[in-house]
N, C-alpha and C positions, 0 to 999 in steps of 0.2 A: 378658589380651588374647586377641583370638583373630583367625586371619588368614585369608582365603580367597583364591585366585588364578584365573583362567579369562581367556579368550580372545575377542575378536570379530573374526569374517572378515569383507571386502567381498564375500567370492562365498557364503556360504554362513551367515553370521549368529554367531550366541552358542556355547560349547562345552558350554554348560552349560543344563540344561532350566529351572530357578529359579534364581533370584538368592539367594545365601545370606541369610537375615533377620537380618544385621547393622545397619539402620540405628539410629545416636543420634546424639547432636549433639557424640560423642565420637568419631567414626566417621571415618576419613580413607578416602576413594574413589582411588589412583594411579590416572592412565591414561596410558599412552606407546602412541606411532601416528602412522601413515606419513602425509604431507601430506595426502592425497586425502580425509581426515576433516576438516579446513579447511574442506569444501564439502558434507559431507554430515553434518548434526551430529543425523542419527538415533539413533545408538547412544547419545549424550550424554543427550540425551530421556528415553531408557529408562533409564538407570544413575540421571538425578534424578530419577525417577519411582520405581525402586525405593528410594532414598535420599534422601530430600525434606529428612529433616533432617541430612547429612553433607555433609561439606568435599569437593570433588569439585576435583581439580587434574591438570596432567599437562601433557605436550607433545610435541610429532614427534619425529619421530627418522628413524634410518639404518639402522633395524634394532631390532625390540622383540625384549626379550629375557623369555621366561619360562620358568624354568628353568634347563634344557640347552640349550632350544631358542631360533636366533632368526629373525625372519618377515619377512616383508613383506605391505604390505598389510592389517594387521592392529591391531588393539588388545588389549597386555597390563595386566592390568589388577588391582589388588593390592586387596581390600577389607579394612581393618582396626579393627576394635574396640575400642578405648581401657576398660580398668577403675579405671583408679587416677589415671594423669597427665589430666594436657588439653590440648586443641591450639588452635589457632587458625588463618586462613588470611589470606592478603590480596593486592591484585594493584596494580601500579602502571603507566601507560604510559611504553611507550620508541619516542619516534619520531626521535630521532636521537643516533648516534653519541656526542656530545659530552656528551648528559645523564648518560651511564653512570652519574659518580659520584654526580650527585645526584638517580636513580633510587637505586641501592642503601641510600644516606642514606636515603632518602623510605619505602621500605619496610621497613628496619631500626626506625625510629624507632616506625613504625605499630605493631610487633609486640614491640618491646624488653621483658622484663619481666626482675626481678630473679631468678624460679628458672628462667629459657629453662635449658632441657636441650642444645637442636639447633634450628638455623634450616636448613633446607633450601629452597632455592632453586631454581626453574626460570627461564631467561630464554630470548628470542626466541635464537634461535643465526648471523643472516647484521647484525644491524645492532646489536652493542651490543661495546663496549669490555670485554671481561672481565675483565681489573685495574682499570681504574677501578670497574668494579662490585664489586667484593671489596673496594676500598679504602673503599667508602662506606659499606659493610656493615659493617667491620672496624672504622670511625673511630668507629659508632656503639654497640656492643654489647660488653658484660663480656668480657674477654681469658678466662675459663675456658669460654664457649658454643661449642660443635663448629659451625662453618656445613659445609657439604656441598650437591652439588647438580650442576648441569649447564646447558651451552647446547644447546638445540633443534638437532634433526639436520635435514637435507632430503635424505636417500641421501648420493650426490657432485654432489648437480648445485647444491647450494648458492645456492637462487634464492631460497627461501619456506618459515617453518618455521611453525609457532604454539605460542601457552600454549596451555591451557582453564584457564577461569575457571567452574567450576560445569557449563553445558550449550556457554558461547561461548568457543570458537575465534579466538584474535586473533592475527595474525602481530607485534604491538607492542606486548606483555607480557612484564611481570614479576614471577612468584608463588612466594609465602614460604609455607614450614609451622612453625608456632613451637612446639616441644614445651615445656612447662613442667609443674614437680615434679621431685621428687629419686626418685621410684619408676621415672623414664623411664631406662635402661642405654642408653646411644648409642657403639657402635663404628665406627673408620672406617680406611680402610688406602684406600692409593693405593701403585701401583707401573707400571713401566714396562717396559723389558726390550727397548730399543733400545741398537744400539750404533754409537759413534763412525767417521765415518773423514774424510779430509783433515786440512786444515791448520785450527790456529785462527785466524780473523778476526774484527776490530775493528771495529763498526759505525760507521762515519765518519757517517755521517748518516741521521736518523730524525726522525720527528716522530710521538705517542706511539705508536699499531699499526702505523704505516708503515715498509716499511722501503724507505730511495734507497740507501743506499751502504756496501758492505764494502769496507774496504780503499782508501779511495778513488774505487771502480769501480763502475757500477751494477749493483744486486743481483741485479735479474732477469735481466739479460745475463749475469753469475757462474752463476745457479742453472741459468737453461737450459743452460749448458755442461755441466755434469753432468748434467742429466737427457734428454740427446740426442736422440731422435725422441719421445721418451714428453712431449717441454717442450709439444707440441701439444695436448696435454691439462691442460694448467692450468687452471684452479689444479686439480684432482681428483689429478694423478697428486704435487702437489707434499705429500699427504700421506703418500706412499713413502719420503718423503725430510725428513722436521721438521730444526728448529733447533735444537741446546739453546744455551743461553743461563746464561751465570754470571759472576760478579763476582770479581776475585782471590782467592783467601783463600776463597771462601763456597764450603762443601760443596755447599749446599741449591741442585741446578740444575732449571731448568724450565725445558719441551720446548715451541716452538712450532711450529704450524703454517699454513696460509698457508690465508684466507678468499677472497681476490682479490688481483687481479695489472692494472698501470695500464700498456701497452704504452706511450705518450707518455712517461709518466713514468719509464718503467722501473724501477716500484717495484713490493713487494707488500703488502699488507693482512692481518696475523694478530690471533687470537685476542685479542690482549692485546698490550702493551708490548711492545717494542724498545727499550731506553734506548740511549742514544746511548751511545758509549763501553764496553758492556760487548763482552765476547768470547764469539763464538759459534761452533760447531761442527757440519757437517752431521750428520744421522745416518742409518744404514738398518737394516731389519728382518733380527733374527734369532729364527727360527718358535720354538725354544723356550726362548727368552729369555722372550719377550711371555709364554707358557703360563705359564712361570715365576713371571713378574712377576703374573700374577692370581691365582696360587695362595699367592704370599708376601704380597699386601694382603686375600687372604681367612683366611691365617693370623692377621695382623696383628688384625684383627678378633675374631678368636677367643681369642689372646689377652687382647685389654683386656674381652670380656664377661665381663658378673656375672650374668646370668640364670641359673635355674636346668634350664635344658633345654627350658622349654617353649618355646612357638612364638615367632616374630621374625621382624618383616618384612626382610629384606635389599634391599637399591635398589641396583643396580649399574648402574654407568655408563662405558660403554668407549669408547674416542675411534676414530669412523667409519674413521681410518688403519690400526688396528689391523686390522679386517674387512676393509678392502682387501688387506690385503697377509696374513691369513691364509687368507682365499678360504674355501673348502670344510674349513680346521682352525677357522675360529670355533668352532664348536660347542666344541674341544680347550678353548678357556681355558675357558667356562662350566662345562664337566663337572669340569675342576680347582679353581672356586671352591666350586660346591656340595658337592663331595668335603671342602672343607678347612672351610667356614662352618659355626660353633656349628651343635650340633647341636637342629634345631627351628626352623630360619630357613628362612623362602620365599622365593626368588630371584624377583623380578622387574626389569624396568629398561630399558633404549636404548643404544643406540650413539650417542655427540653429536659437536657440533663445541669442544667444550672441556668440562673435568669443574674440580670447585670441591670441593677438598679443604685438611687441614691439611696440612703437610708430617709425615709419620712421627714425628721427634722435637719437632715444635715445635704449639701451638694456632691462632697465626693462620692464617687462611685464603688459599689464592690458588687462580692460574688455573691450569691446567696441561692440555699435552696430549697423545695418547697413551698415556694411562693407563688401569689397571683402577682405577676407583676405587669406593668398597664403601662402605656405610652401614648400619650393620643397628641395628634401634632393637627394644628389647624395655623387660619391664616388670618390676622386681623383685620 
């Protein structure tokens, strides 16, 4: 395989003078990018034009990430070469909410094959159910296929994200890459590096991403009490501050955070499920916790690869809270992945509003957020 990485500005064009002469029809084109290429689908043009016959897929974000570095305003962009395995692509629409599950069904099924290696998934990031999309995905396809993947960024201002589909930009899409063969090596690591504080509470009522009531009490009147003049900024600031969420007994917790907030209602709207009844606890940021946390899921990767050194695409994907609240140390956890990732892998990837990994010790997939989570796919 062979990988090439380069860059496109809104103020100043391409980084690169030729396009690498990568195209086959075994060829995966990444592209992650900030809203504002929703309305100006130039640069789309030129990357099908230099690659007429590859798979060309990608979505916005909060922050592109390539490398070390991450940008705004910009398109990071991975082209990669396929020798041995094959890929496939496909895209389904999501125009509301409630489709989720039988959106990820819908495009699981499209792409199912008995030697899938790795499904990676991009979806819209402000209007889809991310557990119910993981469940639909998961209901359909062999318990040994890694899925991985992410929801669409839009900075904080959480209004408008889109897929790309080839050259078009839809804000109510959902795209699969289906790696298949046994020569495809697919590592993935998620980690977090937030930490706990208050009391535990009991979700008294929910309805599935919704959350009305902790304790009895309404939630968003709860949350604003902790988050004190910063609550004027919801939902944005209430990514300072996630949820974690877990079942008695169950190890395995996952972190939410908050998409919208319904003043009437006094509830708020996350990423994923709230089941009614489980127990959850606020969390906040500690700066080299998080650093930590991306350098032990880029560990994690390094060790489950089998490749023999040579090149690897890497797709990292970090949840837009995490950038908030590291500011100016972002850059910190990227230079700790690329430090720690096999060596011969190219870091490209976004910042989302939710990341789509296995759990560490287990295969099935879910939703989770706040995390660095890592994908690095190479060829034996």
């Amino acid at each position: 395989m062979e990988v090439s990485t380069f860059e496109h500005h809104l103020d100043s064009g391409w980084t690169i003078d030729e396009f690498p002469p990568l195209d086959s029809e075994n060829t995966l084109v990444l592209v992650f990018g900030s809203r504002s290429y929703l309305h100006d689908g130039e640069a789309f043009g030129e990357l099908r034009k230099a690659y007429p016959k590859a798979h060309i897929v990608g979505c916005s974000s909060s922050g592109e990430i390539h490398g070390t570095r991450v940008s705004d305003d910009t398109l990071s962009v991975a082209v990669t070469r396929f020798e041995k395995g094959r890929i496939k692509t496909a895209t389904v629409e999501l125009s509301d909410l409630d489709e989720s599950f039988d959106a990820g069904e819908r495009l699981a099924r499209e792409l199912a094959g008995d030697d899938m290696a790795n499904f990676f998934v991009l979806s819209n990031g402000t209007h889809v159910n991310g557990t119910k999309l993981v469940e639909g995905i998961n209901g359909v396809l062999d318990d040994d296929t890694i899925v991985t993947g992410g929801l669409a960024g839009d900075g904080d201002r959480f209004e408008k994200t889109w897929v790309l589909d080839g050259t078009q930009a839809n804000p109510h899409l959902i795209a699969g890459v289906a790696f298949y063969g046994d020569e495809f090596c697919v590592s993935h690591g998620s980690q977090g590096g937030w930490d706990r504080f208050g009391p535990v509470r009991s979700v008294t009522r929910s309805e599935g991403s919704v959350l009305y009531e902790l304790d009895g009490k309404p939630a968003l009147e709860l949350y604003k009490r902790y988050l004190g003049d910063q609550a004027e900024d919801l939902p944005a600031t209430g990514l300072l501050f996630p949820l974690e969420l877990h079942s008695d007994g169950d190890e395995e917790r996952l972190v939410r955070t908050i998409l919208a907030v319904d003043e009437d209602e006094q509830s708020m709207t996350f990423a994923g499920d709230i089941p009614q009844g489980e127990k959850v606890q606020l969390m906040k940021a500690n700066f080299n916790r998080l650093v930590e946390g991306a350098s032990d899921a880029a560990g994690h990767c390094a060790e489950m690869a089998q490749h023999d050194g040579g090149q690897a695409l890497a797709i990292g994907i970090s949840c837009v809270g995490r950038r908030l609240i590291l500011k100016q140390r972002t850059e910190d956890e990227l230079e700790a992945v690329v430090d720690t990732l096999p060596e011969g892998a190219q870091l490209v990837g976004f910042y989302s509003y939710g990341e789509l990994s296995p759990y560490v010790s287990g295969a099935d997939c879910a939703l989770h957020n706040q995390t660095m989570t890592l994908t690095v796919i190479s060829e034996r």
